[in-house]
PABA-648943 format. One record per residue (C-alpha): x negated, y, z negated. Coordinates in steps of 0.25 Angstrom, whole numbers, padded with zeros to 4 digits, always signed. Each point is the difference from the previous one (the first is absolute). Example, Ala and Ser with C-alpha at 12.3 -4.5 7.8 and 13.67 -1.06 7.14 Angstrom:
BEGIN
-0049-0018-0031;-0006+0014+0002;
This chain:
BEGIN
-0075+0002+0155;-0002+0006+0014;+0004+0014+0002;+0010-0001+0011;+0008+0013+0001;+0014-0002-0001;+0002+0010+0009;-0007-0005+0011;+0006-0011+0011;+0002-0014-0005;-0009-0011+0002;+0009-0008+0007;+0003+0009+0012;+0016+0002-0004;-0003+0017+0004;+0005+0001-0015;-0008+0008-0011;-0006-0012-0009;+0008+0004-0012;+0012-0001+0009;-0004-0014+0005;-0009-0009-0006;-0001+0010-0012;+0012-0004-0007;+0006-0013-0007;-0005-0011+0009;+0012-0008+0006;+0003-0016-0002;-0013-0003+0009;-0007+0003-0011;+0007-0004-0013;+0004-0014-0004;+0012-0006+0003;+0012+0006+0009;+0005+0011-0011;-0014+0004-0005;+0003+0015+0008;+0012+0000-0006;-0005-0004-0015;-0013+0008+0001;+0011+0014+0002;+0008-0004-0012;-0012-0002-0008;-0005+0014+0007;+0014+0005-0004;-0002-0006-0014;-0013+0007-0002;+0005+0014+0005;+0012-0001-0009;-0007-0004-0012;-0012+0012+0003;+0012+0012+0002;+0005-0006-0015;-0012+0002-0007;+0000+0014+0005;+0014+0004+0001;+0007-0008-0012;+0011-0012+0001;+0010+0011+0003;+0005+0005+0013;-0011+0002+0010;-0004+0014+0006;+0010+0000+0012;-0009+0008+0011;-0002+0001+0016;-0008+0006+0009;+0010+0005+0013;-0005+0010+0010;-0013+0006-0005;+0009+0001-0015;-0001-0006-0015;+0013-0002-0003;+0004-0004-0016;+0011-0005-0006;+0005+0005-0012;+0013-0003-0007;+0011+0005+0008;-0009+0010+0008;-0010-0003+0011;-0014+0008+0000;-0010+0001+0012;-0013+0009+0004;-0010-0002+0010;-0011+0004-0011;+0002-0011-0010;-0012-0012+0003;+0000-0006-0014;+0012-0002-0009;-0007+0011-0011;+0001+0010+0013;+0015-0002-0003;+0000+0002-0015;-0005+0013+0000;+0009+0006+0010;+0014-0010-0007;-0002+0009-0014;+0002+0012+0006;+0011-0005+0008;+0007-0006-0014;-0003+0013-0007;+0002+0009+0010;-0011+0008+0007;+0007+0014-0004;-0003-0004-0015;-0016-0003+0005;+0000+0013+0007;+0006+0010-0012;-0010-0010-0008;-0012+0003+0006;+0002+0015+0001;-0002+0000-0015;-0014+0002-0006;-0008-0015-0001;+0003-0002-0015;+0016+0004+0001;+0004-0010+0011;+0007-0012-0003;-0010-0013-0005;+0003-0008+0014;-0002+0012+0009;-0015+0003-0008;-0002-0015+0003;+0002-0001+0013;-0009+0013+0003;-0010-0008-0008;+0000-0011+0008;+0000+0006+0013;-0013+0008-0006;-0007-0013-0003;+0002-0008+0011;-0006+0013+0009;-0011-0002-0008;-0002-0016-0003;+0009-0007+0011;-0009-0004+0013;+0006+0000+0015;-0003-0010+0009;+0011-0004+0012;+0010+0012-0005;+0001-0006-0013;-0006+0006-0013;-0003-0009-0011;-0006+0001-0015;+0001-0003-0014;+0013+0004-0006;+0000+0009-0010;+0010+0000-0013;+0006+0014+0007;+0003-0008+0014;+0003-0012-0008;+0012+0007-0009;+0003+0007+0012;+0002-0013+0010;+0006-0008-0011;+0012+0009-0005;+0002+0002+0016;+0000-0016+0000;+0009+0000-0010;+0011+0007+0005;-0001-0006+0014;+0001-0015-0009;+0012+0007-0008;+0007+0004+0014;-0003-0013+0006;+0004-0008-0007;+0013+0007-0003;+0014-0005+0007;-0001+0011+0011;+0011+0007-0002;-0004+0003-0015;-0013+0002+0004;+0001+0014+0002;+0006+0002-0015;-0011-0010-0006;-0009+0010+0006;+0005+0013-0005;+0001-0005-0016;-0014-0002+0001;-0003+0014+0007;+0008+0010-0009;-0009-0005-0010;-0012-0002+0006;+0000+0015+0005;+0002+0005-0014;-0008+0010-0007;+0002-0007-0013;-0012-0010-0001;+0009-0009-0009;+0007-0001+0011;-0009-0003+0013;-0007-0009-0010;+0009-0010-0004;+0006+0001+0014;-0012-0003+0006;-0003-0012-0006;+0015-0004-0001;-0005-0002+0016;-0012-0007-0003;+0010-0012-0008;+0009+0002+0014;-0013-0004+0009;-0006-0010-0010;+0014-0009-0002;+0004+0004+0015;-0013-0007+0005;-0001-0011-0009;+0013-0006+0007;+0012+0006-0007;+0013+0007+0004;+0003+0012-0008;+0014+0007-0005;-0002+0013-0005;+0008+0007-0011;+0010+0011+0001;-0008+0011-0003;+0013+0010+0000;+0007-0008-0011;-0004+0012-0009;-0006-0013-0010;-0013-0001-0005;+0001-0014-0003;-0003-0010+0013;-0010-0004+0004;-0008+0003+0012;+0003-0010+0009;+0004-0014+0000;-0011-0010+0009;+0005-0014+0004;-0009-0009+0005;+0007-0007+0013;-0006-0015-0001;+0005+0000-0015;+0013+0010-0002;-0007+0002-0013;+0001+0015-0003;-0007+0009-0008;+0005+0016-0007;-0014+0008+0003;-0003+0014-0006;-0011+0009+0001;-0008+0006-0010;-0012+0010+0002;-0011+0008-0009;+0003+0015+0004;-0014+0005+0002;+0000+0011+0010;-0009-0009+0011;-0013+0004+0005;-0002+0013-0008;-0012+0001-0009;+0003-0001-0015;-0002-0010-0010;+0005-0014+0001;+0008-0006-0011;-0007-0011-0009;+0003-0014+0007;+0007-0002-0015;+0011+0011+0004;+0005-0005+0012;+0014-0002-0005;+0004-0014+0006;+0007-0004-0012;+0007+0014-0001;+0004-0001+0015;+0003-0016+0001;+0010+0003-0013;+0006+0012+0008;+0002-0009+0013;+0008-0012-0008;+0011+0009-0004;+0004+0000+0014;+0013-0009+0000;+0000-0010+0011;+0006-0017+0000;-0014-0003+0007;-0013-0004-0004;-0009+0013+0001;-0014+0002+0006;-0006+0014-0007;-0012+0005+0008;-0008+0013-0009;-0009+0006+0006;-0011+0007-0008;-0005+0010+0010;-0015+0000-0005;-0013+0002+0006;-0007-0012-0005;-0004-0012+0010;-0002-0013-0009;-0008-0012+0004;+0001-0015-0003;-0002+0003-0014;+0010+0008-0005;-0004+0000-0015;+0001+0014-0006;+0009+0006+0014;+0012+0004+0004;+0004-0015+0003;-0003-0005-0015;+0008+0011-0006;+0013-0001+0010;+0001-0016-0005;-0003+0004-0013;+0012+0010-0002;+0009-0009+0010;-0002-0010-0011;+0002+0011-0012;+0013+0005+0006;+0005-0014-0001;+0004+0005-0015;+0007+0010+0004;+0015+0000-0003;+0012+0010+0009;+0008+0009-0007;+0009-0012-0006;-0012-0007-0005;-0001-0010+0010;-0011-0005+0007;-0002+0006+0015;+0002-0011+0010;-0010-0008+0007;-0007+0006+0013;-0011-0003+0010;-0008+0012-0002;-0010+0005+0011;-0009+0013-0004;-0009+0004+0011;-0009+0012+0004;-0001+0006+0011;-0013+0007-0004;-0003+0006+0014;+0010+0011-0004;-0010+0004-0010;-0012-0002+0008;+0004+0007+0014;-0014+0003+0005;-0005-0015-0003;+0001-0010+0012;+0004-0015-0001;+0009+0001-0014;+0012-0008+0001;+0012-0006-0008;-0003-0007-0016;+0012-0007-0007;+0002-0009-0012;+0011-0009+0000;+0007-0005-0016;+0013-0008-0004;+0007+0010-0012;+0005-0009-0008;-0002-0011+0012;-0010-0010-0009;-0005-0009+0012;-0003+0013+0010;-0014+0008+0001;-0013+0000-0004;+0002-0005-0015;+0010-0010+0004;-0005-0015-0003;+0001-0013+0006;-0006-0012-0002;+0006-0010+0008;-0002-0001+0016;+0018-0002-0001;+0002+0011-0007;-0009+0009+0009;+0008-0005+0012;+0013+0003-0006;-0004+0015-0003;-0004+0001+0015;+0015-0003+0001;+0005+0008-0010;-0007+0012+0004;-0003-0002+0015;+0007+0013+0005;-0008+0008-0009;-0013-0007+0004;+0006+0004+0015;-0001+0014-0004;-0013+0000-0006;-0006-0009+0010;+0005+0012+0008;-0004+0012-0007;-0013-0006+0001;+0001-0005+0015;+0007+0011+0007;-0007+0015-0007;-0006+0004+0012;+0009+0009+0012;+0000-0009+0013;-0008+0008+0011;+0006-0007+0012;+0016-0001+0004;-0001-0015+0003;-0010-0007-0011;-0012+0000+0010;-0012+0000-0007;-0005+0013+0001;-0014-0003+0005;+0004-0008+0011;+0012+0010+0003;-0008+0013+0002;-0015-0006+0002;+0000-0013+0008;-0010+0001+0013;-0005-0006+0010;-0011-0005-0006;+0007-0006-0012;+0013-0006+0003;+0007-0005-0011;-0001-0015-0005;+0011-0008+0001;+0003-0014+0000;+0008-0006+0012;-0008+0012+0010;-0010-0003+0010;-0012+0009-0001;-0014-0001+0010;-0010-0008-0009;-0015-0006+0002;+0000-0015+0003;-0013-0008-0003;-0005+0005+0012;+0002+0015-0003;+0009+0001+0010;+0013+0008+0000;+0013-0010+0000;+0014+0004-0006;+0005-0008-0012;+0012+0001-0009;-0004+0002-0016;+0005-0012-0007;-0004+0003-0016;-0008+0011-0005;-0006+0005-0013;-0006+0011-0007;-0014-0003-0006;-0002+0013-0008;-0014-0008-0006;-0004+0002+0014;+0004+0009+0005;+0008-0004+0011;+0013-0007+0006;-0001-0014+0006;+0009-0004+0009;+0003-0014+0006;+0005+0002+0015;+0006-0012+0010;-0006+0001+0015;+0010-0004+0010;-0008-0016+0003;+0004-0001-0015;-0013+0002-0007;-0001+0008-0012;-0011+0011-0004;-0004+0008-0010;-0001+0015+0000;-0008+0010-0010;+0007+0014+0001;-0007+0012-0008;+0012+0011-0004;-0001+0014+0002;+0003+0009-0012;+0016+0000+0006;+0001-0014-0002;-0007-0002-0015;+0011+0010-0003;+0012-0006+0006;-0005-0014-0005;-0001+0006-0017;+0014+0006+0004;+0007-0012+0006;-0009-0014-0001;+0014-0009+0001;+0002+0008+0013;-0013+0003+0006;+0000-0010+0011;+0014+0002+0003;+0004-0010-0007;+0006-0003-0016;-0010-0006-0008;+0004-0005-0014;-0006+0012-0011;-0007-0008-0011;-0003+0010-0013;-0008-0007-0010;+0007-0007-0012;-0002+0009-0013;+0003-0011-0011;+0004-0013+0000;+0015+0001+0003;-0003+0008+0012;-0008-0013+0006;+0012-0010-0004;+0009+0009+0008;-0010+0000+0011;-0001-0015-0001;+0015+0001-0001;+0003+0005+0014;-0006-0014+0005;+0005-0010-0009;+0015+0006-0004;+0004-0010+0011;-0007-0011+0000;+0005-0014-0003;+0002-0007-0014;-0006-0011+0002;-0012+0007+0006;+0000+0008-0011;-0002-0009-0010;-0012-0007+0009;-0006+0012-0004;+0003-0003-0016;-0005-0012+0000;-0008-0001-0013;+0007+0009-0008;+0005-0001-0014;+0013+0001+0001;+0002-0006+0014;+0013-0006-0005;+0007+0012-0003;-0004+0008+0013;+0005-0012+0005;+0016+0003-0004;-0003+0016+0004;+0007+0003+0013;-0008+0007+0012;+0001+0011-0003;-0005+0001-0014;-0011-0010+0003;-0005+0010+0010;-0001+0009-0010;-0006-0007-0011;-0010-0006+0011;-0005+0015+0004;+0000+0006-0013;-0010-0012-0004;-0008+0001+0011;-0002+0015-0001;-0003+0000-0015;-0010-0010+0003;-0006+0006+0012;+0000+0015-0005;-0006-0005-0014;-0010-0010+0006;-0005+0012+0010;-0001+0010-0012;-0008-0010-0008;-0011-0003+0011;-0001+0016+0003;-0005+0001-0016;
């Protein structure tokens, strides 16, 4: 692609800066059809939407502005706003200490290093290794996070989630029944606060709306909160369990056998509530596990999640079933080391066809546990999804918010750019399609010329854009792209297949089935079985047949 500075005059002799004129999404001359502007914005719309989800959650979207020079946040019932705040982490770390009062911070850091509260020796922490890791370039410093900024950032997150995300005129309340305890000197105390607000964010970003407890009912007995998923109703009783391990101090760790989920999970089902009941444990532990988790932390959590099964109450019943979540947030341990994140290991107690061990061996059954279940694999999907801190107020990828030049403008489909034509020559052209060849190396763009023609254009990516495109390849080019992951078994492939044939036409199905066996009996199945039935054949074949030709 040229490089044409979008700063400079347009080509077409307007007086405009390009990127104000021919720079930005072409207009009906170039698209098809009399809507195509009009389409080619709600599909821009579509992408942005989908890109701010991915880093924000399904909740409620950071709600931000830029007026006169200032940032401005709001937060609940209260509006926030600084001329010093660039990226959205700029605001966490100054919202904390607004939430926990800077008079605390103050008395906090006048006390030696090792006496000050465990967020206050955090947040020195991190400001100590970003002076020391974090790079500057346009005013804006960047680096690898560090578990330190990373506990740091996330708790501010947290609460900024809880207050949100709270009706605003209870917001303020929320807010305080998480602070008294977090600023406590008690560690049993900040600890299983601290990751009560964890469970907050995790359910808060996967899409729920929360009901807290009454925490002044002088009871021992609710639970934490009540999440219910907005599509569904379906509502869920969550409480909160942690390890209390004094986090980042040396010492020695506990055994992975002595992490007390089944003690902890027992202690969580005495809670009384009418609802069904999500129990997240935390097992605050150093240890980083990879895809094979024999012998870690991982392998023993499931084990004593199953073992605890057998476990009766005081009237010598059985707990009651629960969706059980443990997690570890091992950069609380590890607060020197950069790039640690979130690990967590979802099991049904006393739920037969949920988690790992669950069995299933017909394509029907899977789908009806997809069913079953589908609000937990929401949270999941989530927990795995949205574990990083947003960095800008309005989902823009980062790259292209804070380092998009004149040099390299962004690729997006439906913008004219200068490009080559055959003859070498500079011409405009609007991009049409786009992909990102990794093999070679580059982007290749199709581009429509204003006679009608169609060329092709090779574009090397900068460092920028190989970062942005790793980050966010279903948005890359400004538009969504269907995200395909590789199918892991069989069933996964049927349910791919699924998504293409769920619809289609009896009799076209049966086409298809020609030939087989019991053509008479898929016959008298209605559609929707016999799409099914169709699938699951067709993956068992295909995933077998493929496993049997890579021996």
């Amino acid at each position: 692609m040229a490089k044409f500075g979008r700063n400079k005059p347009c080509h077409c002799g307007s007086g405009k800066k390009y990127k104000h004129c021919h720079g930005q999404l072409a207009d009906n001359a170039f698209l098809p059809g009399v809507d195509g502007a009009f389409e080619a914005k709600l599909q821009e719309v579509e992408a942005e939407n989908a890109q701010r989800q991915k880093q924000q959650g399904l909740g409620k979207p950071i709600i931000s502005n830029e007026f006169q020079g200032q940032r401005i946040v709001a937060v609940g019932n209260r509006v926030y706003h600084s001329p010093n705040w660039k990226t959205f982490h700029d605001f966490l770390r100054e919202y904390i200490f607004m939430v926990l009062g800077r008079d605390w911070a103050e008395k906090q850091r006048k006390k030696p290093p090792i006496e000050r509260h465990q967020i206050v020796r955090w947040f020195d922490q991190a400001m100590g290794d970003a002076q020391k890791m974090a790079v500057e370039k346009d005013g804006l410093f960047s680096g690898p996070m560090t578990g330190a900024q990373r506990a740091f950032l996330n708790l501010a997150y947290n609460l900024y989630l809880i207050a949100h995300h709270s009706e605003p005129g209870k917001a303020e309340a929320i807010l305080q029944s998480f602070v008294h305890r977090l600023k406590s000197a008690r560690t049993d105390d900040f600890i299983g606060k601290l990751f009560e607000t964890y469970a907050s964010a995790a359910v808060l970003k996967a899409g729920f709306e929360i009901e807290y407890e009454n925490e002044k009912d002088g009871s021992d007995s609710h639970v934490e909160f009540i999440a219910t998923h907005p599509q569904t109703g379906r509502q869920f009783a969550v409480e909160v369990k942690a390890r209390n391990r004094t986090i980042g101090m040396d010492g020695p760790t506990d055994d992975a056998k002595r992490l007390r989920v089944g003690q902890k999970l027992a202690k969580a089902l005495r809670k009384r509530t009418d609802h069904e009941r999500i129990v997240f444990v935390e097992v605050n532990i150093p240890d980083v596990v990879g895809e094979d988790y024999s012998g870690t932390w991982v392998e023993s959590a499931l084990d004593q999640v199953k073992e605890a099964e057998d476990y009766l109450d005081s009237n010598g019943k059985h707990y009651p079933p629960a969706y059980v979540i443990v997690t570890n947030h091992a950069y609380h341990n590890n607060l020197e080391v950069a790039d640690i994140g979130l690990q967590a290991v979802a099991d049904g107690y006393r739920i037969a066809d949920f988690g790992p061990g669950a069995q299933v061996s017909r394509f029907k059954d899977y789908l009806e546990n997809l069913e079953r279940h589908k609000e937990i694999l929401v949270l999941l999907d989530s927990l795995k999804e949205h574990s990083h801190i947003p960095i800008t107020f309005d989902g823009e990828i980062p790259e292209f918010a804070f380092g998009e030049d004149d040099e390299h403008p962004r690729l997006r489909i439906g913008y004219e750019y200068m490009i080559p034509d055959e003859r070498g020559e500079l011409v405009p052209g609007v991009l049409e399609q786009a992909i990102v060849m990794e093999s070679w190396g580059k982007a290749q763009g199709v581009y429509r010329l204003k006679d009608g023609w169609r060329i092709m254009v090779s574009h090397e990516l900068t460092e920028r854009e190989w970062a942005a495109w790793r980050q966010h390849p279903e948005t890359f080019f400004g538009r969504l792209e269907e995200k395909r992951s590789e199918p892991q078994n069989w069933l996964e492939l049927a349910e791919f297949f699924y998504q293409s044939y769920k619809e289609t036409g009896k009799e076209r199905l049966l086409e298809f089935m020609t030939g087989a066996e019991d053509f008479d009996e898929l016959a008298r199945m209605p559609q929707d079985e016999l799409a099914i039935a169709y699938c699951e054949r067709t993956a068992w074949s295909a995933w077998h047949q493929t496993r049997k030709n890579a021996e």
